[in-house]
Residue frames as qw, qx, qy, qz and C-alpha x, y, z in Angstrom:
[[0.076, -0.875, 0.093, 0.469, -39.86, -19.81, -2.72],
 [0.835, 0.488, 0.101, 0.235, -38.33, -19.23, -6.27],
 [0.620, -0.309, 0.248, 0.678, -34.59, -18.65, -6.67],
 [0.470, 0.882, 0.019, 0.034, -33.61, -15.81, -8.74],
 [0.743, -0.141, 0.133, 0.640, -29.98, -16.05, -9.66],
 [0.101, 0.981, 0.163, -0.008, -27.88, -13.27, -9.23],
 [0.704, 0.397, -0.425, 0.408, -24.59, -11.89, -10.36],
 [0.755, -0.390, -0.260, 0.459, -21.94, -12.34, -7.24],
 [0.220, 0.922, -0.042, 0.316, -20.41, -8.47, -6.76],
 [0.117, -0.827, 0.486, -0.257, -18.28, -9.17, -4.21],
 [0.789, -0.491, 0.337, -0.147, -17.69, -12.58, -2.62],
 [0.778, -0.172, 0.377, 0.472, -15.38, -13.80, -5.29],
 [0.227, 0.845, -0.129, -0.467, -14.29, -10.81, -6.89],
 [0.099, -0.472, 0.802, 0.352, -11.30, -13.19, -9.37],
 [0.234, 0.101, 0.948, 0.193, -13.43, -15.96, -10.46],
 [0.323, 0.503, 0.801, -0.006, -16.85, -14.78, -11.06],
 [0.072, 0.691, -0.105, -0.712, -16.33, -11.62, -13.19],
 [0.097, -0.337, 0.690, 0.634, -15.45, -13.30, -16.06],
 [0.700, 0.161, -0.222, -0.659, -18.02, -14.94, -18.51],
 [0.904, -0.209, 0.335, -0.164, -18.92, -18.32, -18.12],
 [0.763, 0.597, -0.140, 0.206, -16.80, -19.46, -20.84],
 [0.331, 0.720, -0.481, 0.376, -13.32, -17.97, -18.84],
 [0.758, -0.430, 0.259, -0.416, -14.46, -19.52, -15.64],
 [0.982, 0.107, 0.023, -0.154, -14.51, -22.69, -17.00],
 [0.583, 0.572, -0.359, 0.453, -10.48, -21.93, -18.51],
 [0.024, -0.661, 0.468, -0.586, -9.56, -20.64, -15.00],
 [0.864, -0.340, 0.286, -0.236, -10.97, -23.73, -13.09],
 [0.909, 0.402, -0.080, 0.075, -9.11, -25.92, -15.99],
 [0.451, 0.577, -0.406, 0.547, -5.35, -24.19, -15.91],
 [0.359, -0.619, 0.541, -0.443, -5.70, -24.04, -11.85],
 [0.981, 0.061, 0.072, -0.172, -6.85, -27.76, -12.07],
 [0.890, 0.332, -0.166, 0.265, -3.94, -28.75, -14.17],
 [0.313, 0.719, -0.444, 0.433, -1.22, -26.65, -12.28],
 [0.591, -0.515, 0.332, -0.525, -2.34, -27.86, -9.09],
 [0.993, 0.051, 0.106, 0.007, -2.01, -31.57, -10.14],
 [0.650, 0.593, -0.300, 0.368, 1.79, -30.51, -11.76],
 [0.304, 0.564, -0.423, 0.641, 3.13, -28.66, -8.96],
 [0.572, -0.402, -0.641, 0.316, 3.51, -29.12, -5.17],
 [0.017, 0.927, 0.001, 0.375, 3.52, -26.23, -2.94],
 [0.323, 0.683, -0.375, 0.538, 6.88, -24.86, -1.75],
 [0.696, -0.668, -0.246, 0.096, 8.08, -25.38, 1.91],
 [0.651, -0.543, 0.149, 0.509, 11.47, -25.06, 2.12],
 [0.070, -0.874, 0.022, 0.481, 13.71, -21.53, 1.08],
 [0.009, -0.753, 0.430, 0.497, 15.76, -22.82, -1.04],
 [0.351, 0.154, 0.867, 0.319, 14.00, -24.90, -3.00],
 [0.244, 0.578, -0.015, -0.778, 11.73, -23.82, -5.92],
 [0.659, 0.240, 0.670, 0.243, 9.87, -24.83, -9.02],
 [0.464, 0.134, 0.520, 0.705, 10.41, -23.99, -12.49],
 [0.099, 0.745, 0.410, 0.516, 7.17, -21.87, -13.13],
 [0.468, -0.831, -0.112, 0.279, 7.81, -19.87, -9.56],
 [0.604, -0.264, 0.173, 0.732, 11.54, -19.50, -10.83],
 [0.334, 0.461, 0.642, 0.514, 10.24, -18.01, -14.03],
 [0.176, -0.909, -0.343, -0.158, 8.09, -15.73, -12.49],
 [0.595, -0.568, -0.001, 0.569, 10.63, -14.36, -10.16],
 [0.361, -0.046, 0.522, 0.771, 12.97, -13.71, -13.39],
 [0.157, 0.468, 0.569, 0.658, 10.29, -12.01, -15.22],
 [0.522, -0.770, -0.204, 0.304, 9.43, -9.95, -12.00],
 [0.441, -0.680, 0.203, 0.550, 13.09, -8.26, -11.30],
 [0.385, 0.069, 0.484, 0.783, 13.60, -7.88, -15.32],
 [0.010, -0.768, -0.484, -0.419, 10.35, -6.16, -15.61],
 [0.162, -0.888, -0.099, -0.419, 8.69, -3.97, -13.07],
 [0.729, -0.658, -0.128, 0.136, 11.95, -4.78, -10.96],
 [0.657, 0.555, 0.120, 0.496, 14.14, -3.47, -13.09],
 [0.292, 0.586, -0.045, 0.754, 17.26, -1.46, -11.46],
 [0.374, -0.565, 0.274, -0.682, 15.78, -1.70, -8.42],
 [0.820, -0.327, 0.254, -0.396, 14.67, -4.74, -7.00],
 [0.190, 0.575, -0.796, 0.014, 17.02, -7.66, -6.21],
 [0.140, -0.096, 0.878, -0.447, 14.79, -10.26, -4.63],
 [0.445, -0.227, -0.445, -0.743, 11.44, -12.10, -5.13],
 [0.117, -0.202, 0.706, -0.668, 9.61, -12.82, -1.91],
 [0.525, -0.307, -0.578, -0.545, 6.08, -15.35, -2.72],
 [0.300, -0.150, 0.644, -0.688, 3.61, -15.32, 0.33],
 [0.133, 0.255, 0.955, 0.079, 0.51, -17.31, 0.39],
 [0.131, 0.801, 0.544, 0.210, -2.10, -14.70, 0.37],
 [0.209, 0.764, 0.128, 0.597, -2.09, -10.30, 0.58],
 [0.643, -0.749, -0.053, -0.152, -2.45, -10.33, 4.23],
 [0.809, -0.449, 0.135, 0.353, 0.35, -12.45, 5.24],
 [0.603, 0.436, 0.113, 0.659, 2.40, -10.79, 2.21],
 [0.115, -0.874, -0.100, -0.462, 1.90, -7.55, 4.36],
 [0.721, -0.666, 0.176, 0.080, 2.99, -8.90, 7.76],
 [0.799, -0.146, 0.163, 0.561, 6.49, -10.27, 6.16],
 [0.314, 0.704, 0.076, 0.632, 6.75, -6.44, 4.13],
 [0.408, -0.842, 0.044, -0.350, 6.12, -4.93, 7.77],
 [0.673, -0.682, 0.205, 0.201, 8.69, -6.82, 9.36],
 [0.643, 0.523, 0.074, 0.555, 11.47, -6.18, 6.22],
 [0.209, 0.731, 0.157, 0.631, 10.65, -2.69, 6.55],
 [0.624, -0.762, 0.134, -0.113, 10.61, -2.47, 10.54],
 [0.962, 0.055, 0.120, 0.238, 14.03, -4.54, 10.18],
 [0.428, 0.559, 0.037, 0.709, 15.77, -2.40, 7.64],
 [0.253, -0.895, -0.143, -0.339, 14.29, 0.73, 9.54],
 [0.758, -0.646, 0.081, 0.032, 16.24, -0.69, 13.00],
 [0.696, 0.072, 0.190, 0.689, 19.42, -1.83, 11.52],
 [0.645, 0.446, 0.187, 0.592, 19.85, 1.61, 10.04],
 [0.384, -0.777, -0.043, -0.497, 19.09, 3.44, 12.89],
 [0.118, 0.561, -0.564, 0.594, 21.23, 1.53, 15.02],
 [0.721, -0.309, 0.057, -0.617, 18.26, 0.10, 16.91],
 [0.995, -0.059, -0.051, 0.062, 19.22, -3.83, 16.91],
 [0.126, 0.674, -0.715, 0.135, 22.75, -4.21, 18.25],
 [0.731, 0.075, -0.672, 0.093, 24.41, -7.32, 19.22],
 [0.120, -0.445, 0.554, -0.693, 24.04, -6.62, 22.72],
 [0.331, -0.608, -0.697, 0.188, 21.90, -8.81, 25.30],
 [0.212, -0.331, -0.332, 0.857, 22.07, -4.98, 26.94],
 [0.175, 0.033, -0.345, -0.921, 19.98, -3.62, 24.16],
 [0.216, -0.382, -0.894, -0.091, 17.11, -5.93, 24.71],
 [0.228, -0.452, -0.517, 0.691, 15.75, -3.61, 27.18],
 [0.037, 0.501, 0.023, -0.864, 15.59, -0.74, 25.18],
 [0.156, 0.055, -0.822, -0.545, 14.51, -2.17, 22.06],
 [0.111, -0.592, -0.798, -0.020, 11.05, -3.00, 24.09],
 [0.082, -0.609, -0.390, 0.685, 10.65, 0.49, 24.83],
 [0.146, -0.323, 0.475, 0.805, 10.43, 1.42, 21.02],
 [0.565, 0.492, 0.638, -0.178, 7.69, 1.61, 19.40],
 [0.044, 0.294, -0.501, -0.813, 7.68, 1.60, 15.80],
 [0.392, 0.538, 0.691, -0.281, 4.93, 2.37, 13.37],
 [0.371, 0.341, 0.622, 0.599, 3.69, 3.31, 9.94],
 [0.184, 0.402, -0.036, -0.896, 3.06, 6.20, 8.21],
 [0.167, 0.418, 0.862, 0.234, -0.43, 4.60, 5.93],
 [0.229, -0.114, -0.265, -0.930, -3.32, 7.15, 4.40],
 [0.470, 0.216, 0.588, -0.622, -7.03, 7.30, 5.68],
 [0.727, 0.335, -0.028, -0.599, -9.15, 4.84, 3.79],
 [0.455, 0.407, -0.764, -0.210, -6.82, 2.19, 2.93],
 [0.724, -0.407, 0.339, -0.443, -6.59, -1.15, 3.19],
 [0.432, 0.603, -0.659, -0.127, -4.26, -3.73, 3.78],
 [0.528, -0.062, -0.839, -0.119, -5.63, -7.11, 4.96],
 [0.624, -0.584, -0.151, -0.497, -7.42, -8.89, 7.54],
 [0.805, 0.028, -0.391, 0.445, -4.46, -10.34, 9.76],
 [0.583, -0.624, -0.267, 0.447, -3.75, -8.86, 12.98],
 [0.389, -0.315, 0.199, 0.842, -0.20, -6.71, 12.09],
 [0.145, 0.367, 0.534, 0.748, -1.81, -5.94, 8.56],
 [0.160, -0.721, -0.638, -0.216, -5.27, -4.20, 10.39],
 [0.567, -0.656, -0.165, 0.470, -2.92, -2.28, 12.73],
 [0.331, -0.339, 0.301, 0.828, -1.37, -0.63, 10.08],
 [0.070, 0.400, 0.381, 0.831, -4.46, 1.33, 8.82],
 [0.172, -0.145, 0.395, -0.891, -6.32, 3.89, 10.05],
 [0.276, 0.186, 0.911, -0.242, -9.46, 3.12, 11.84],
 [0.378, 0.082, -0.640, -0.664, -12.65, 1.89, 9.63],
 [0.843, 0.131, -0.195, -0.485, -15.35, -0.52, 9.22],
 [0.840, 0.176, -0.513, -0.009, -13.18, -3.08, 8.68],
 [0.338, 0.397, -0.535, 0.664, -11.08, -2.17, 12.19],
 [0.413, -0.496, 0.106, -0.757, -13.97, -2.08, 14.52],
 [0.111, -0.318, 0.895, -0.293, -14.26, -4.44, 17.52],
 [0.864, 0.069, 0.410, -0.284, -16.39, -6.97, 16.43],
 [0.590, 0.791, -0.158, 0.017, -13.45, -7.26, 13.69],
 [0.542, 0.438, -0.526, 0.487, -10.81, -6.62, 15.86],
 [0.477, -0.843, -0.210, -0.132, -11.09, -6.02, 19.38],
 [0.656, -0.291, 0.053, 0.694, -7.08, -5.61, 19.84],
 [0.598, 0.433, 0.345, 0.580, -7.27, -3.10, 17.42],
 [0.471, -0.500, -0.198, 0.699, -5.06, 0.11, 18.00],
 [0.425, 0.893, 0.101, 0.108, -4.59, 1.85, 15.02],
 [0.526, -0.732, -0.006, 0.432, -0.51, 1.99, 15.06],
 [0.452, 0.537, 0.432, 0.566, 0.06, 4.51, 12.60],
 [0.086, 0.516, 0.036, -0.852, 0.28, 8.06, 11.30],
 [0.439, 0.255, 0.710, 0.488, -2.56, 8.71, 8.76],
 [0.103, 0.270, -0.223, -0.931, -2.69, 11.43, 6.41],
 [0.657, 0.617, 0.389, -0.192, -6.52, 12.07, 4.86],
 [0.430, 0.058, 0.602, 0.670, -5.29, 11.93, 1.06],
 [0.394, 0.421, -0.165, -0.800, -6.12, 14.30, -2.16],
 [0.634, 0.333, 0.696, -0.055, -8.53, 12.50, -4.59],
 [0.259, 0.281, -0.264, -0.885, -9.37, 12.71, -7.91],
 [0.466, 0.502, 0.660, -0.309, -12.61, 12.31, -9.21],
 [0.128, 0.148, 0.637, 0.746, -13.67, 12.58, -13.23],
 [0.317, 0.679, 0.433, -0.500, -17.05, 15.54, -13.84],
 [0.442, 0.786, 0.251, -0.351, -18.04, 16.03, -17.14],
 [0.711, 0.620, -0.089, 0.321, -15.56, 14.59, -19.01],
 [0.117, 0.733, -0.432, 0.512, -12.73, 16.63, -16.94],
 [0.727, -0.169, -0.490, 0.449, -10.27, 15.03, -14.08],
 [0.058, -0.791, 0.087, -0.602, -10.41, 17.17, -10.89],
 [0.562, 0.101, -0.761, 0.307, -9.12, 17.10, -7.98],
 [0.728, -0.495, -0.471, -0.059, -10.16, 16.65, -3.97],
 [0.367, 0.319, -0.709, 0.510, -8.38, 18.10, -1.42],
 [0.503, -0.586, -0.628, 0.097, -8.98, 17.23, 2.22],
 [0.332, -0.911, -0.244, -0.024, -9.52, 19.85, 5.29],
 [0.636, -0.618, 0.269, 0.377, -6.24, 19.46, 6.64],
 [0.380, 0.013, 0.350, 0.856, -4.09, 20.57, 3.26],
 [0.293, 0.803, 0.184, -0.485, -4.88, 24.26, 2.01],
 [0.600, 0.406, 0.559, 0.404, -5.65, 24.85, -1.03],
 [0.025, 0.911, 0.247, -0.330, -5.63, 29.13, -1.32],
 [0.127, 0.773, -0.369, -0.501, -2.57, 29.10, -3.77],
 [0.415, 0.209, 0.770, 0.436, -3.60, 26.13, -6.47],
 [0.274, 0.330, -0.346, -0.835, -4.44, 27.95, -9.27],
 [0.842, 0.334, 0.117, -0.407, -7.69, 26.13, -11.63],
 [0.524, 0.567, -0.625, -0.117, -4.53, 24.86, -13.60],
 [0.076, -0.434, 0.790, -0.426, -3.46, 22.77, -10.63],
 [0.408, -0.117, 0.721, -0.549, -6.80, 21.61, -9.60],
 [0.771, 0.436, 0.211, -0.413, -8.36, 20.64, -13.17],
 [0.279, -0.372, 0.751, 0.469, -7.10, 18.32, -15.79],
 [0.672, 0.335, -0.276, -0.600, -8.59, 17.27, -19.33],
 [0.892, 0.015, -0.415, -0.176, -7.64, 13.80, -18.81],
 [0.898, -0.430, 0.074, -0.055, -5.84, 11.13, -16.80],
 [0.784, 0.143, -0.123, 0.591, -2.72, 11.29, -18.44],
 [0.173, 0.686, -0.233, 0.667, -2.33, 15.14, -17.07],
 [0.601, -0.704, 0.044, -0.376, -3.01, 14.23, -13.87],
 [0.928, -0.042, 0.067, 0.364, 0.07, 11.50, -14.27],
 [0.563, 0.743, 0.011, 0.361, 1.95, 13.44, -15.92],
 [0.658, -0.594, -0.238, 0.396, 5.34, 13.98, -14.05],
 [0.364, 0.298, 0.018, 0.882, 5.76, 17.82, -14.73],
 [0.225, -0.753, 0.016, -0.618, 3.58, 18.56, -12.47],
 [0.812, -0.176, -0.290, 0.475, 6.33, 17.45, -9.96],
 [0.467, -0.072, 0.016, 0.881, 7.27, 21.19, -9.84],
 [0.347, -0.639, -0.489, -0.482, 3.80, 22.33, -9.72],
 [0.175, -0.593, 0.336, -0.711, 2.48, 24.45, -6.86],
 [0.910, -0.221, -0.016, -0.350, 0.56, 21.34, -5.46],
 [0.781, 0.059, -0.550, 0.290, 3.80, 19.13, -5.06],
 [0.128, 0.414, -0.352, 0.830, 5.08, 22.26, -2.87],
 [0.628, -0.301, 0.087, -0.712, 1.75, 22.13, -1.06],
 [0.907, 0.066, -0.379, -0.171, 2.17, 18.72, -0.73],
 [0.647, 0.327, -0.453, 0.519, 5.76, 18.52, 0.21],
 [0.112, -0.482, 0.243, -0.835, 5.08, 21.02, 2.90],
 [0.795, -0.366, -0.029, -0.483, 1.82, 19.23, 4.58],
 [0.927, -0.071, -0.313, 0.193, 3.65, 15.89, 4.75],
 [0.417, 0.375, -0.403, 0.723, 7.39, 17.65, 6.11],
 [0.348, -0.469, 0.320, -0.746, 5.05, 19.40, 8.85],
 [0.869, -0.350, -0.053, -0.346, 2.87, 15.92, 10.14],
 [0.857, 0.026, -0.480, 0.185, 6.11, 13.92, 10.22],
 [0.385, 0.439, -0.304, 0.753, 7.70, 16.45, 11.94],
 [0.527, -0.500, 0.277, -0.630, 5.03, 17.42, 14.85],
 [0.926, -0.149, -0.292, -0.185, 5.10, 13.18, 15.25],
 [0.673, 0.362, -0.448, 0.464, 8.58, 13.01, 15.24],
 [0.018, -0.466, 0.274, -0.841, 8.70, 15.80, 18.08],
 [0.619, -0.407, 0.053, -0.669, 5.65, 14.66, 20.32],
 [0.947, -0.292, 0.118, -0.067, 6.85, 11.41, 21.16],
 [0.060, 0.768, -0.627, -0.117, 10.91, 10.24, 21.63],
 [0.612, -0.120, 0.778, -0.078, 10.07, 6.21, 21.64],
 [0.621, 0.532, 0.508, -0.272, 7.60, 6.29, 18.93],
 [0.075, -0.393, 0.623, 0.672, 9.53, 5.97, 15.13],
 [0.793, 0.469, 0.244, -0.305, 7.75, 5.91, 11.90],
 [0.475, -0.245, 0.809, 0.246, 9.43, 2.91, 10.59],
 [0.431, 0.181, 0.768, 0.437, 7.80, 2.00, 7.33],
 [0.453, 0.265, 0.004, -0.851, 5.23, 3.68, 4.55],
 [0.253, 0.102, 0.961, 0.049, 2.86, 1.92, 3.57],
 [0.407, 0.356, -0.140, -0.829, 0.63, 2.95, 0.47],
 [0.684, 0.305, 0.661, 0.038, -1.74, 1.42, -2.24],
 [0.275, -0.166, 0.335, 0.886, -0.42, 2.76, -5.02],
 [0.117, -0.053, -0.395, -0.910, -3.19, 5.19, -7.06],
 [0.525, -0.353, -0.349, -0.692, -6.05, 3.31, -6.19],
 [0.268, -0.182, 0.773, -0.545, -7.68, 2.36, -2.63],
 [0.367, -0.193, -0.757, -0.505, -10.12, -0.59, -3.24],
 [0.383, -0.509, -0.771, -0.008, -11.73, -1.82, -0.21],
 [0.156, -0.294, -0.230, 0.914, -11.76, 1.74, 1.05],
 [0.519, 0.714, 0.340, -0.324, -14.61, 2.75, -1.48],
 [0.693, 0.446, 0.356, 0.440, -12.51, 2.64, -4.98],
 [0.074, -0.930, 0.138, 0.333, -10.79, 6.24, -4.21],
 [0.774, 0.448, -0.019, 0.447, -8.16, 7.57, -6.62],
 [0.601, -0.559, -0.029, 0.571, -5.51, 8.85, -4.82],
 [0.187, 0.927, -0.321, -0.047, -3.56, 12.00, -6.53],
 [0.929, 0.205, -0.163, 0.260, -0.46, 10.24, -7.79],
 [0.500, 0.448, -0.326, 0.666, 1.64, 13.03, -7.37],
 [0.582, -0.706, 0.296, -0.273, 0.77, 13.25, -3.54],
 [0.855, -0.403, 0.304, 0.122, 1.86, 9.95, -3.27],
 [0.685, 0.543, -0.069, 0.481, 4.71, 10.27, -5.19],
 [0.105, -0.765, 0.246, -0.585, 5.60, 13.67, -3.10],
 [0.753, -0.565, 0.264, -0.211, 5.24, 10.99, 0.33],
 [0.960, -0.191, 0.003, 0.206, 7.35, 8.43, -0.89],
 [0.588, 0.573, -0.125, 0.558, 9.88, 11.07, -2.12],
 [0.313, -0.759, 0.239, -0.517, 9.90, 12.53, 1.49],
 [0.917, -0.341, 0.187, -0.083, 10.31, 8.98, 3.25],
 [0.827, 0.417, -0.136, 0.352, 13.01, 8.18, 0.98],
 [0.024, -0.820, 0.248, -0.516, 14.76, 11.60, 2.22],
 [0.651, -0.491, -0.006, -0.579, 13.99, 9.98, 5.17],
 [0.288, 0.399, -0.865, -0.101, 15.08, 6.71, 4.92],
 [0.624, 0.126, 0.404, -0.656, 11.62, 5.30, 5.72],
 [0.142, 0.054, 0.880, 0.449, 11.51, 2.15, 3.82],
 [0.577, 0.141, -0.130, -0.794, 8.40, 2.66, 1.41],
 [0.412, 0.174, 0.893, -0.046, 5.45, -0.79, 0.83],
 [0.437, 0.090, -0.396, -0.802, 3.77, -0.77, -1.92],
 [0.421, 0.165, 0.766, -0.458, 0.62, -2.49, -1.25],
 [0.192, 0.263, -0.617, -0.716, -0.42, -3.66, -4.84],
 [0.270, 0.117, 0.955, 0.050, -3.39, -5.29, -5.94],
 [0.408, 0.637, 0.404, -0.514, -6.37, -3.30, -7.51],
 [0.345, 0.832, -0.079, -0.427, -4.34, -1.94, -10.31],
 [0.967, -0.024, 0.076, 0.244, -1.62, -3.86, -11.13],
 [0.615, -0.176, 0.058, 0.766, 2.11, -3.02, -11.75],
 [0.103, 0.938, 0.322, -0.075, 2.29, 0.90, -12.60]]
């Protein structure tokens, strides 16, 4: 039988994109960093290029906000230690974790869960699979534990016809007072663009989300959505969807309200 070599599309999505020629560089610089540096065990220890990174992190896209640089080993497990921050924070500020042995009790009767968007995805690790809605990737030759323990909202899309950016909404949000202005854009930067924060669609937005948290909130008195948990703009292993920014924008500005710690779940696009 005769081989025909084809290109890889998915099984190493980082290494075999490039041309042969970067390959070669990216085998070379992992080669040589691997041979320089051990890897990290203990919390408060740290090498120079990790430090580096950190520092060029919390001056950059952490600027003003972020105070901390947290390195995991891969996306998955970086998900489980965000989920138990954000469950953490969530309790503490809520009162939930007291210094009690008495509280133990009640603290198992709580269930907390994420508010996460249909289609995403945010690894293949137990906690991480639990905290999207159900899929392909969630079914029970996948998972067979798998609950789904979440609220998830079907997101607006946008999609690009003929040159023009337009947008998607799902069943569950009406659309009967977006004007063509609202729902059509000449490019990608209007569809960024953060004046249309104050657009009829944030309202429409602001509204849908304020009502689902609110019928959850109501239907169940154990059951707290403790964290969000988004990919920012684009979902990848979901089918490459572009999210409406200024939905998610509108969700995390409602969680905030909220005090719903927010995850970004970063990796298609990079920093934004």
């Amino acid at each position: 039988m005769m081989m025909i070599p084809q290109f890889d599309a998915c099984a190493s999505w980082w290494t075999q994109g490039p041309d042969s020629k970067l390959q070669i560089e990216l085998a070379r610089d992992m080669g040589y960093a691997a041979a320089r540096y051990g890897h990290v065990m203990f919390p408060e220890n740290a090498h120079e290029p990790a430090l580096r990174c950190a520092e060029l992190l919390l001056g950059g896209i952490g600027k003003d906000w972020a105070s901390r640089v947290y390195y995991s080993d891969n996306g998955s497990t970086a998900i489980e230690i965000a989920l138990k921050m954000a469950f953490r924070k969530f309790s503490l500020d809520r009162g939930i974790l007291l210094d009690s042995d008495k509280s133990i009790t009640n603290e198992r009767n709580i269930q907390l869960k994420v508010l996460a968007l249909k289609g995403s995805y945010h690894g293949d690790t137990l906690g991480a699979m639990e905290a999207q809605a159900p899929s392909a990737y969630t079914s029970f030759l996948q998972q067979p534990w798998y609950s789904g323990r979440g609220l998830f909202l079907d997101p607006p899309t946008v999609f690009i016809r003929n040159g023009t950016c337009a947008l998607s909404l799902p069943q569950s949000i009406q659309n009967c007072h977006l004007s063509p202005g609202d729902k059509c854009f000449p490019s990608l930067a209007d569809v960024f663009c953060k004046s249309r924060d104050s657009s009829a669609a944030a309202d429409l937005y602001s509204t849908y989300i304020s009502q689902q948290l609110s019928e959850y909130s109501v239907s169940s008195n154990i059951e707290h959505i403790a964290a969000l948990i988004i990919e920012p703009v684009i979902q990848g292993a979901g089918g490459m969807h572009m999210i409406d920014p200024l939905f998610q924008r509108v969700l995390v500005h409602e969680c905030r309200d909220r005090k719903i710690p927010v995850i970004f779940d970063e990796v298609f696009t990079g920093f934004w």
